[in-house]
NURONU-981713 format. One record per residue (C-alpha): residue number from 1; y, x, z. Coordinates in pm, 1 decimal. Layout:
<atoms>
- NUM  Y  X  Z
...
</atoms>
This chain:
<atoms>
- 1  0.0  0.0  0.0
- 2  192.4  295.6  67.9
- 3  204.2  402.9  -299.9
- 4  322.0  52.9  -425.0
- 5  576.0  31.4  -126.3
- 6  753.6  331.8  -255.9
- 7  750.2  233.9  -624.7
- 8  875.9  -128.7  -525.1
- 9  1184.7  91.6  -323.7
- 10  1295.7  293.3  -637.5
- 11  1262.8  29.6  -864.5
- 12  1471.9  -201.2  -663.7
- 13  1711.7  89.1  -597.7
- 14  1794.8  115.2  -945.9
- 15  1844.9  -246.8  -955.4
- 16  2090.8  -269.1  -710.7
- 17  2269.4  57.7  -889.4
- 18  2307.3  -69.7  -1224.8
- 19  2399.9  -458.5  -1036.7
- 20  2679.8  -310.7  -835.9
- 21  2839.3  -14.1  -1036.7
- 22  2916.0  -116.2  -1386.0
- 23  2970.2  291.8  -1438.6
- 24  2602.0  339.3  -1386.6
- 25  2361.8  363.6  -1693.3
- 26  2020.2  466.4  -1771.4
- 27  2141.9  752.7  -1929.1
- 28  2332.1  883.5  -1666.4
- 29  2199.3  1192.3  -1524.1
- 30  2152.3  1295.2  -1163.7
- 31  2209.9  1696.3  -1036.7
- 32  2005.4  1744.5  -738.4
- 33  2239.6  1877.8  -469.6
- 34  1986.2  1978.7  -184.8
- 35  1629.0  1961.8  -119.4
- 36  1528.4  1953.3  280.7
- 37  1172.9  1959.9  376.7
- 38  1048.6  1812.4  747.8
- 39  696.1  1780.2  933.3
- 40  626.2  2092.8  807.4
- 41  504.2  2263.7  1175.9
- 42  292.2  2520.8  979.1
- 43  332.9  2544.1  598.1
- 44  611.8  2782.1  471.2
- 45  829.3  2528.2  278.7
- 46  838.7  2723.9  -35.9
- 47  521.9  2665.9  -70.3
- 48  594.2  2304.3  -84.5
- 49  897.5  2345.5  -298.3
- 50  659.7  2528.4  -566.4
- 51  465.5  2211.5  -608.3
- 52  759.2  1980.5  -743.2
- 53  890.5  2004.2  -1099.6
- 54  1243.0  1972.3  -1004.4
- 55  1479.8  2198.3  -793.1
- 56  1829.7  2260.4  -595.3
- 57  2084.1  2211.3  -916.4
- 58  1862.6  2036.7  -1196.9
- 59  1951.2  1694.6  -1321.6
- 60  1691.2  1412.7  -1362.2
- 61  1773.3  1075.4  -1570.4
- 62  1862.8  789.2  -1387.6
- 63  1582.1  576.4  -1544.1
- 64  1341.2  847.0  -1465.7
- 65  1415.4  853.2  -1126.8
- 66  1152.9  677.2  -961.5
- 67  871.5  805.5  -1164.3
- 68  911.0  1166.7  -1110.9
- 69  962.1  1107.7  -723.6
- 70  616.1  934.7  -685.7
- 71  452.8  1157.7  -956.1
- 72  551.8  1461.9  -745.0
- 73  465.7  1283.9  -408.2
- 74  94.8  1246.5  -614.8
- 75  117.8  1590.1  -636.4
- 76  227.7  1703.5  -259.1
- 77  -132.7  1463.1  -145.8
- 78  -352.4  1642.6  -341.4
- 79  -255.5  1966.6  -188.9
- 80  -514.1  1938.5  117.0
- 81  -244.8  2038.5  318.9
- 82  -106.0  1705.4  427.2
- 83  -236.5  1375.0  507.1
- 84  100.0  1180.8  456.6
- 85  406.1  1314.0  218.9
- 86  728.8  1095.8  179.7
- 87  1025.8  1174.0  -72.9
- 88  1309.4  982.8  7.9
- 89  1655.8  1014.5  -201.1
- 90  1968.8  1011.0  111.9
- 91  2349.5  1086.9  38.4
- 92  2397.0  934.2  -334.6
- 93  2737.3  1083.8  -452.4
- 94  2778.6  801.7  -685.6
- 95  3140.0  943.9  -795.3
- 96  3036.8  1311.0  -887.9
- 97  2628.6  1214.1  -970.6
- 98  2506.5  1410.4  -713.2
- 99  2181.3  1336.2  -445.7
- 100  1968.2  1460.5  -228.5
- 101  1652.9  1455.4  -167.9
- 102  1405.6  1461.6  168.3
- 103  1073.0  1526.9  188.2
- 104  904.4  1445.1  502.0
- 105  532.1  1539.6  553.2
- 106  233.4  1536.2  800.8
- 107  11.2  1833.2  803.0
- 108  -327.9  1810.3  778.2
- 109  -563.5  1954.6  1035.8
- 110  -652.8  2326.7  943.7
- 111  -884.1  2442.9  1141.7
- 112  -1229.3  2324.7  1075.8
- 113  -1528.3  2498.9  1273.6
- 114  -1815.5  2303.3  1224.4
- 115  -2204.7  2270.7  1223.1
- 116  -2350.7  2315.0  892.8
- 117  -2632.2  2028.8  800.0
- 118  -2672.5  2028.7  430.0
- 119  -2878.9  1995.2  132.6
- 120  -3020.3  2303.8  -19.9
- 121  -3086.9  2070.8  -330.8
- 122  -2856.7  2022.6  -603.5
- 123  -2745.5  1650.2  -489.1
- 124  -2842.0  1416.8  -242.3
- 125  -3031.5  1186.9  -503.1
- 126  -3290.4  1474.8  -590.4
- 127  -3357.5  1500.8  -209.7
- 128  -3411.1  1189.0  -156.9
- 129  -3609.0  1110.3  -487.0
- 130  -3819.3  1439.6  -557.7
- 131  -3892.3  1543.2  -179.9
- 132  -3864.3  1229.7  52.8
- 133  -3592.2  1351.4  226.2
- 134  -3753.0  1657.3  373.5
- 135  -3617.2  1827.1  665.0
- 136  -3750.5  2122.8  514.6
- 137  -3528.1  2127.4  286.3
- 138  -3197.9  2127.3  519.3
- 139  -2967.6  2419.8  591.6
- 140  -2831.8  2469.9  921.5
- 141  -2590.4  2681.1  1120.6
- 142  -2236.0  2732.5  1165.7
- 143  -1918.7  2734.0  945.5
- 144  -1529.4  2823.1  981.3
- 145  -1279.2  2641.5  717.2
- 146  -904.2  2736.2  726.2
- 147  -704.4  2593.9  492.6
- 148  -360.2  2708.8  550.2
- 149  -463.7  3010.2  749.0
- 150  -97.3  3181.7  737.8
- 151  121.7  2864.0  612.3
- 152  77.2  2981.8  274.2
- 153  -172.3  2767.4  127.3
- 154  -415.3  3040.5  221.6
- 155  -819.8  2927.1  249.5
- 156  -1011.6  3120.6  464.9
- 157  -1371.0  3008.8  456.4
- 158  -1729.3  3166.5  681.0
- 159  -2039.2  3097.7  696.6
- 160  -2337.2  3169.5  899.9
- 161  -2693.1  2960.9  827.7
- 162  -3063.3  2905.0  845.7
- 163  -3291.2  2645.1  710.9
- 164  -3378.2  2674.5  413.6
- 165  -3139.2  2962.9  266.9
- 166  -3101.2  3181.8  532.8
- 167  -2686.4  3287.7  408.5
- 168  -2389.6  3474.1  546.1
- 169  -2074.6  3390.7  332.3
- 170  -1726.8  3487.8  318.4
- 171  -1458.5  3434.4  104.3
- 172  -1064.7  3405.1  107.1
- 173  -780.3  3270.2  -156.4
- 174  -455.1  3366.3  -76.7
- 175  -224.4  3219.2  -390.0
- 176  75.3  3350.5  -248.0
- 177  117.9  3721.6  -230.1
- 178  409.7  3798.6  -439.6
- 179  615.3  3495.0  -612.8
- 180  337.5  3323.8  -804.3
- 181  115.5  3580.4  -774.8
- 182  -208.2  3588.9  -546.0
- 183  -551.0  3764.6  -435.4
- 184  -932.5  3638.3  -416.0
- 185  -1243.9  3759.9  -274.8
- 186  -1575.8  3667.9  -178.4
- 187  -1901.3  3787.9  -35.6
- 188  -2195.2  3604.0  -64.8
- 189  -2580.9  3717.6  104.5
- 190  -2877.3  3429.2  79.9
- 191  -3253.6  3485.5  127.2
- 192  -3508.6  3182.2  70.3
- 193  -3869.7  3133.7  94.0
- 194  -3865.8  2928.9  -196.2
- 195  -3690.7  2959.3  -574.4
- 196  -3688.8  2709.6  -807.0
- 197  -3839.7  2962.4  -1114.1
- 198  -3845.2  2711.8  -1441.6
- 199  -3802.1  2355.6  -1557.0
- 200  -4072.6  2137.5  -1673.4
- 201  -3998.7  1786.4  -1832.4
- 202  -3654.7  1844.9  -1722.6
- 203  -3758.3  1863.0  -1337.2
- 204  -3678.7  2201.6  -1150.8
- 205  -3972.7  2334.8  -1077.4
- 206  -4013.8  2568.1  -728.0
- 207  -4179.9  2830.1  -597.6
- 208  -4289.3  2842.7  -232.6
- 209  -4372.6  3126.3  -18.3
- 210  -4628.5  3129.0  286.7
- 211  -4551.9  3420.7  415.3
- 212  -4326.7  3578.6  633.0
- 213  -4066.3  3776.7  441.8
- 214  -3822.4  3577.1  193.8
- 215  -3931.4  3586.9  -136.6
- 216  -3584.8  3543.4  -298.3
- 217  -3301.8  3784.4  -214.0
- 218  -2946.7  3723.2  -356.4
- 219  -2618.2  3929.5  -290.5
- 220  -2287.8  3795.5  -493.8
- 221  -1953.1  3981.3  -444.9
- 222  -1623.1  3875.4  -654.0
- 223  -1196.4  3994.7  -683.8
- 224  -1023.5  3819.5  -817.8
- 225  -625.4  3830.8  -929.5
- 226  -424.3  3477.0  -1004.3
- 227  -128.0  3377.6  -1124.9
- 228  102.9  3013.6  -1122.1
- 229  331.0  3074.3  -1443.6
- 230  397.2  2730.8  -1360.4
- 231  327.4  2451.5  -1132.2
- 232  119.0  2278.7  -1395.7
- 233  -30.2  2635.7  -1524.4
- 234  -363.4  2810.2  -1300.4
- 235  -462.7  3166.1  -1454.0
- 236  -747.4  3389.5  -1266.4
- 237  -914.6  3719.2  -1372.9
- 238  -1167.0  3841.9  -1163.8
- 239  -1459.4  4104.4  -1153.6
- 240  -1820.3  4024.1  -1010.1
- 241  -2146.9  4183.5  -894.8
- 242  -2482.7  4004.7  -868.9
- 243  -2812.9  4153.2  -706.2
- 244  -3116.6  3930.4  -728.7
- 245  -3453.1  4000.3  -639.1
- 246  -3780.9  3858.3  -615.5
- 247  -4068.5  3951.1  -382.6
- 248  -4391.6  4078.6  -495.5
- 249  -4596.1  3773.1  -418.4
- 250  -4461.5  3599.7  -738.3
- 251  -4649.7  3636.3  -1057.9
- 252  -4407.2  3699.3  -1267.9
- 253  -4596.5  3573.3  -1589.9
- 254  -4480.4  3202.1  -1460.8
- 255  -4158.7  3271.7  -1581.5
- 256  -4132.0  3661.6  -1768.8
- 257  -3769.7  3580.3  -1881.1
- 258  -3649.5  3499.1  -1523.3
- 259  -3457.3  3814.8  -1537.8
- 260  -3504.5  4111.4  -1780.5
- 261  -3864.9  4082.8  -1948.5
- 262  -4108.1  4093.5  -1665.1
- 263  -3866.8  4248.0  -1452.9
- 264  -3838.9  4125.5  -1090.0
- 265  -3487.5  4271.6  -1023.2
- 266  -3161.8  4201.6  -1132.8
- 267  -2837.3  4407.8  -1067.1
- 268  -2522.9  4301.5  -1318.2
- 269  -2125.3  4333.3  -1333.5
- 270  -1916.2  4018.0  -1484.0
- 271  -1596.6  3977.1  -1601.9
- 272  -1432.4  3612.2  -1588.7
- 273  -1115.7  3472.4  -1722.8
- 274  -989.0  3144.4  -1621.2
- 275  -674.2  2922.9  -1732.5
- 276  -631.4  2572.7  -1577.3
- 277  -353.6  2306.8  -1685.6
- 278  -340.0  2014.8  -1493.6
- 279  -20.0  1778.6  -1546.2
- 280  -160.3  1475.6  -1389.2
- 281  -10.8  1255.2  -1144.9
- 282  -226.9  1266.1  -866.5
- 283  -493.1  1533.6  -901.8
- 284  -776.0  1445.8  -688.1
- 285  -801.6  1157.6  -863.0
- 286  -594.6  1118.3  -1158.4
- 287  -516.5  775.6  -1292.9
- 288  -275.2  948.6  -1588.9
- 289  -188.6  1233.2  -1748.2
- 290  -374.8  1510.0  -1888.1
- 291  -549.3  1852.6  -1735.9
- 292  -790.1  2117.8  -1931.7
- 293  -982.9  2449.0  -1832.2
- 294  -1085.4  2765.8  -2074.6
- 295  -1328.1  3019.4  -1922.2
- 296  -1358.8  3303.1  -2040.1
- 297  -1737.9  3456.3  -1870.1
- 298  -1912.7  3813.3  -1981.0
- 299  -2215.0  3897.2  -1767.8
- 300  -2384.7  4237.9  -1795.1
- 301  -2321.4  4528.6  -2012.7
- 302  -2708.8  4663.3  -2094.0
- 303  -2890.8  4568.8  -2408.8
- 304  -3115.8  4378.7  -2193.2
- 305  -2903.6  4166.8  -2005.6
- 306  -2570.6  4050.4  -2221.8
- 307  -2447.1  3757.9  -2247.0
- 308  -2084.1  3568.1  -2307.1
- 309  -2010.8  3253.0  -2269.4
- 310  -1689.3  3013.1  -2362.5
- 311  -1609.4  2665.4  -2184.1
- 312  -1352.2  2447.5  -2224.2
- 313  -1292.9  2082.7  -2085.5
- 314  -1006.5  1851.6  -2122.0
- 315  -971.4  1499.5  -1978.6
- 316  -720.0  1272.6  -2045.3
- 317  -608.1  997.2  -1808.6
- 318  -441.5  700.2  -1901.1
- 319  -280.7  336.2  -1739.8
- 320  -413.2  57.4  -1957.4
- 321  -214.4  -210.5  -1709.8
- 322  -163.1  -255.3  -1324.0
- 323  -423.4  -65.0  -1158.9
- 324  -597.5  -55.5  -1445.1
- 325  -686.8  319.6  -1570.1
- 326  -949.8  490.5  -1834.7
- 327  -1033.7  832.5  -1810.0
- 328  -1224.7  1062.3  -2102.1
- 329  -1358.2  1397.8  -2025.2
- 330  -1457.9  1669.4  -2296.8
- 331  -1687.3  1912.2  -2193.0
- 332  -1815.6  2173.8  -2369.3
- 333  -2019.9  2547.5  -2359.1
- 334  -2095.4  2783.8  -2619.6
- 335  -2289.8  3106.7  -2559.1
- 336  -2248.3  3380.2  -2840.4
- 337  -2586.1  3555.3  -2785.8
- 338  -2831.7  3606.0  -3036.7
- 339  -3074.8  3774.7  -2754.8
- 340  -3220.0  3552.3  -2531.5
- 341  -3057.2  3464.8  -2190.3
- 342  -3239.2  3528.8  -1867.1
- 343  -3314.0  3208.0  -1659.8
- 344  -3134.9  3294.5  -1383.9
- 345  -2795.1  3306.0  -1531.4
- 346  -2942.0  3007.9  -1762.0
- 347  -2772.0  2689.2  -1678.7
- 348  -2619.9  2361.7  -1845.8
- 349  -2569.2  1990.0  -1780.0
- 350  -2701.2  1910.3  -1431.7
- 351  -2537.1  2183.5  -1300.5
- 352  -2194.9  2195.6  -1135.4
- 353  -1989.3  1987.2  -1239.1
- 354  -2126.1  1930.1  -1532.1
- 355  -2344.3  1582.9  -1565.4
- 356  -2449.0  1280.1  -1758.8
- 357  -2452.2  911.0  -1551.9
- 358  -2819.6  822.5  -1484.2
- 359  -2958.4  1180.7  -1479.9
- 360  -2870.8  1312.9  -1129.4
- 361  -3258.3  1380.9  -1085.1
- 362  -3283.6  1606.2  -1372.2
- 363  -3162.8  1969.9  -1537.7
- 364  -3107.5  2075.4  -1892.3
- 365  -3092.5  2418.9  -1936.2
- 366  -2876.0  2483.8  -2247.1
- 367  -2749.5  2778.2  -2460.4
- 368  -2467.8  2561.5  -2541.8
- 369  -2446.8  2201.0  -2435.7
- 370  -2143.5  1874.4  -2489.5
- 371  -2026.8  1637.0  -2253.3
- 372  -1874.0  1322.4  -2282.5
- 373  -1739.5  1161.3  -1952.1
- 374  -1548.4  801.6  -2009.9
- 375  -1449.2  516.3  -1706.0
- 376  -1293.5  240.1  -1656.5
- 377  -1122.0  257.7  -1299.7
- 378  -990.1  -67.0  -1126.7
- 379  -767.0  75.5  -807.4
- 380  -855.9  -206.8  -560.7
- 381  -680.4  -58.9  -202.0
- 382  -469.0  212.4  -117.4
- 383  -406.0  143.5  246.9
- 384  -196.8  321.6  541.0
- 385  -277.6  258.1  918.5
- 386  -124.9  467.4  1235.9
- 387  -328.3  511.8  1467.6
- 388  -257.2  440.7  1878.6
- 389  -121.5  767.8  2076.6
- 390  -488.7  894.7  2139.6
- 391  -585.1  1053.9  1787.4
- 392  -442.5  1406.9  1714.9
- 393  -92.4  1430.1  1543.9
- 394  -273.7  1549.5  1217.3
- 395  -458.6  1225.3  1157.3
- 396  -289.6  964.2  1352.1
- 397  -190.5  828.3  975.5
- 398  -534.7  719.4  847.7
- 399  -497.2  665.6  443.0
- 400  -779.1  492.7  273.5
- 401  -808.6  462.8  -106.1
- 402  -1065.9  313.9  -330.8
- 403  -1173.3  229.2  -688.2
- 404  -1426.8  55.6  -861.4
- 405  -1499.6  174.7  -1197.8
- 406  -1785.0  163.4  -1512.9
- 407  -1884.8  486.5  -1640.1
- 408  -2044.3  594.2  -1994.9
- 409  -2113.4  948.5  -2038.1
- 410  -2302.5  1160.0  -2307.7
- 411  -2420.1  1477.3  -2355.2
- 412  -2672.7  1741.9  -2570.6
- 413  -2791.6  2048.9  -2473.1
- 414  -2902.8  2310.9  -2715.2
- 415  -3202.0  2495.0  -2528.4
- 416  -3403.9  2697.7  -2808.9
- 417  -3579.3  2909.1  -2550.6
- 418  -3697.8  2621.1  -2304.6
- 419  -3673.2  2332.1  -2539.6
- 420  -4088.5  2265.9  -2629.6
- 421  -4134.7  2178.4  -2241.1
- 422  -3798.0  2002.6  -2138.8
- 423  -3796.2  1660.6  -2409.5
- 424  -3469.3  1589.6  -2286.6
- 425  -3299.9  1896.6  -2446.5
- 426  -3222.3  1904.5  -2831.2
- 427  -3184.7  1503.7  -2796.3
- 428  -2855.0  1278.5  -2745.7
- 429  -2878.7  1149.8  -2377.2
- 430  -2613.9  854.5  -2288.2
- 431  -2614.4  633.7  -1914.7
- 432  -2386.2  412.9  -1800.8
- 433  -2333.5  188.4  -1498.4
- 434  -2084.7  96.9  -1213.9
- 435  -1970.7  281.3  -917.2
- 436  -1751.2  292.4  -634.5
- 437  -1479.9  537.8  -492.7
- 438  -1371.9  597.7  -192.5
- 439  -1096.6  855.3  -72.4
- 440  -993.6  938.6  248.1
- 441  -677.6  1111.0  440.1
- 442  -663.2  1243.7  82.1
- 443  -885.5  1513.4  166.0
- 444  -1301.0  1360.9  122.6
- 445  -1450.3  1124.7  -166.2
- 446  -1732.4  938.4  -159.8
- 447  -1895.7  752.3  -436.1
- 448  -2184.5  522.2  -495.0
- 449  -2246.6  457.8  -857.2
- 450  -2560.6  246.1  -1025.0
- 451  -2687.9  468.1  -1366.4
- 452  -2905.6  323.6  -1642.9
- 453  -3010.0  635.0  -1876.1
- 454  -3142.9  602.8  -2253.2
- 455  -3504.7  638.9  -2095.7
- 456  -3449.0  317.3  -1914.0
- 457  -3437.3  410.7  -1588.1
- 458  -3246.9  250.7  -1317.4
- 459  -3128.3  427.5  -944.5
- 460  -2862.7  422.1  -729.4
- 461  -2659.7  796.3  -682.3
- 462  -2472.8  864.3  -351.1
- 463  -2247.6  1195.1  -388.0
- 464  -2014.0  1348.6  -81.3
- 465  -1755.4  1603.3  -139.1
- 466  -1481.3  1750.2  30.8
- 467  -1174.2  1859.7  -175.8
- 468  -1146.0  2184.8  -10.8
</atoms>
């Protein structure tokens, strides 16, 4: 209601401008005078002030008013940092054109230590579908999250686990270093018992190991250096190393392409380029505008292990009436070598992000794969309530928003190497169905969403995720 509240105040704002002041037109422009920034107990405000599109001394159009102030309020909410942002327009100079312009916020909470309980699968539907919700099959342990560890938008993120993986993880993104400029890096040690080593019929297929020692063995380390040119414009280059290994209880003859030819180790260096565009409204869940990614990926340097891959996706978002909204996603990936991959760095729709309604149970590996994601999004509440004096400052403000919406994706994946045992691969797969959204304090989504696939099969998918 909040949302709709606002718009309703800037549109009758004008109103009363253009009824009152026969001087005023739609062409007049506006020259932002001064910009103050309040609630802001931990976050530096230029770090707020680089989110908006306007600053101190630039003019907006009278008509446009309204619209910019609620696109870049969509903007300040999708930060992470703040569960509430208001920007209000006070002292109108109506004889020299002048205004300015308040933005009042409440912080989210930062620190998050926390008990880790989570899936080692890829999604809760192939838990629940392929192994009966197994408790075998749970990590568990400890985690840190700090999301604004220095007021600079800075994430600081640990990890320490069991269960399943046994993993230590650390990594750190600190965007603001110098201007626009800003660091990465991450560390990443895992050991299981169990590896899933090849796909059959399109179903992951594992290993599992008796004994004592782990049997898989992963160590990922990654820099990275970033750059904002802009506030709608996201560049990262960044160098990794992976070490993989497998014990010698597996027969490597299931799989001799897992890594090298029948080789049970695997130590490579990566290169990455990234470049992100996003000029949407709202960007944890956009209901218009536009946003795209290019990557940029080279993995190893040996004539055994080479590859390099492209990706690009762009998705377009679009207002077809009142809280009415479509959405298409392109989705693409196109890997330039001739030599074939090694399964472990072998991946496609399923994976990720990267997935077709109606097939959360199943992976297609791909050399190069297309997606099409399309919806129809119905915004049915977007609701504010303040809590009594007993919940902390950070989330006395409770915001609640939800969608319903009808999906139809499709997608192919090109697998020449695994193609003769995975029928899915090498065909046109489509599913559709309905779903539900729900966001909350701007920060966590959850959906529910019905898929039909071309095979005919029916199932309801569940799907958690945290936007940090």
């Amino acid at each position: 209601m909040r949302f709709l509240a606002a718009k309703m105040f800037f549109s009758g704002l004008v109103c009363l401008l253009l009824s009152n002041n026969s001087g005023w037109s739609q062409s007049t422009f506006l020259t932002i005078r001064h910009i103050e920034v309040s609630g802001n107990v931990k976050t530096k405000k230029f770090v707020i002030l680089q989110e908006l599109d306007f600053k101190e001394g630039d003019s907006i159009r009278f008509e446009d008013l309204s619209a910019v102030m609620l696109k870049n309020n969509g903007r300040l909410e999708s930060l992470n940092l703040f569960t509430k942002s208001n920007i209000n327009i006070k002292n109108w100079d109506s004889t020299h054109n002048f205004i300015d312009i308040y933005i009042t916020v409440q912080e989210n909470w930062y620190i998050y230590p926390y008990p880790i309980l989570e899936l080692a699968d890829r999604n809760f539907n192939v838990w629940r579908k392929e192994f009966n919700y197994s408790i075998d099959r749970l990590n568990y342990g400890i985690g840190l999250k700090h999301i604004n560890l220095t007021g600079r938008n800075d994430a600081l993120s640990l990890k320490l686990h069991g269960g399943y993986t046994s993993k230590y993880e650390f990594v750190y993104e600190y965007p603001n270093v110098f201007k626009r400029w800003g660091l990465s890096a991450n560390v990443l040690y895992a050991t299981n018992k169990e590896f899933g080593y090849i796909s059959k019929d399109n179903i992951l297929n594992f290993y599992k190991y008796e004994g004592e020692k782990p049997i898989f063995t992963q160590l990922k380390a990654r820099i990275g250096i970033q750059n904002r040119s802009s506030i709608y414009i996201f560049q990262k280059f960044s160098l990794g190393f992976t070490m993989a290994k497998i014990g010698e209880a597996f027969d490597i003859q299931l799989n001799p392409n897992y890594f090298a030819p029948n080789q049970k180790k695997l130590s490579i260096l990566d290169v990455e380029y990234i470049i992100k565009a996003d000029k949407t409204t709202y960007p944890l869940y956009p209901t218009n505008g536009i946003r795209g990614e290019f990557v940029f990926k080279h993995e190893g340097f040996s004539d055994e292990v080479q590859t390099t891959a492209l990706s690009m996706s762009l998705e377009t978002f679009a207002p077809l009436m009142k809280n009415l909204f479509l959405s298409n996603g392109l989705h693409f990936k196109f890997n330039a070598q001739s030599k074939p991959i090694p399964y472990y760095l072998y991946k496609g729709i399923g994976y990720s992000k990267y997935s077709i309604l109606g097939y959360q149970l199943y992976v297609m590996e791909a050399k190069d794969f297309v997606v099409l994601n399309n919806a129809l999004t119905y915004k049915v509440l977007n609701f504010d309530h303040r809590f009594k004096n007993w919940m902390p400052r950070q989330f006395k403000t409770f915001n609640l928003k939800s969608f319903v919406k009808f999906g139809f994706d499709v997608g192919y994946a090109n697998d020449p190497y695994f193609g003769e045992i995975n029928p899915l691969s090498n065909n046109v797969q489509y599913g559709y169905g309905p779903g539900v959204d729900f966001i909350l304090y701007n920060i966590a989504t959850i959906s529910v969403s019905y898929g039909i696939n071309k095979l005919g099969q029916k199932a309801w998918y569940f799907e958690a995720l945290m936007s940090f």
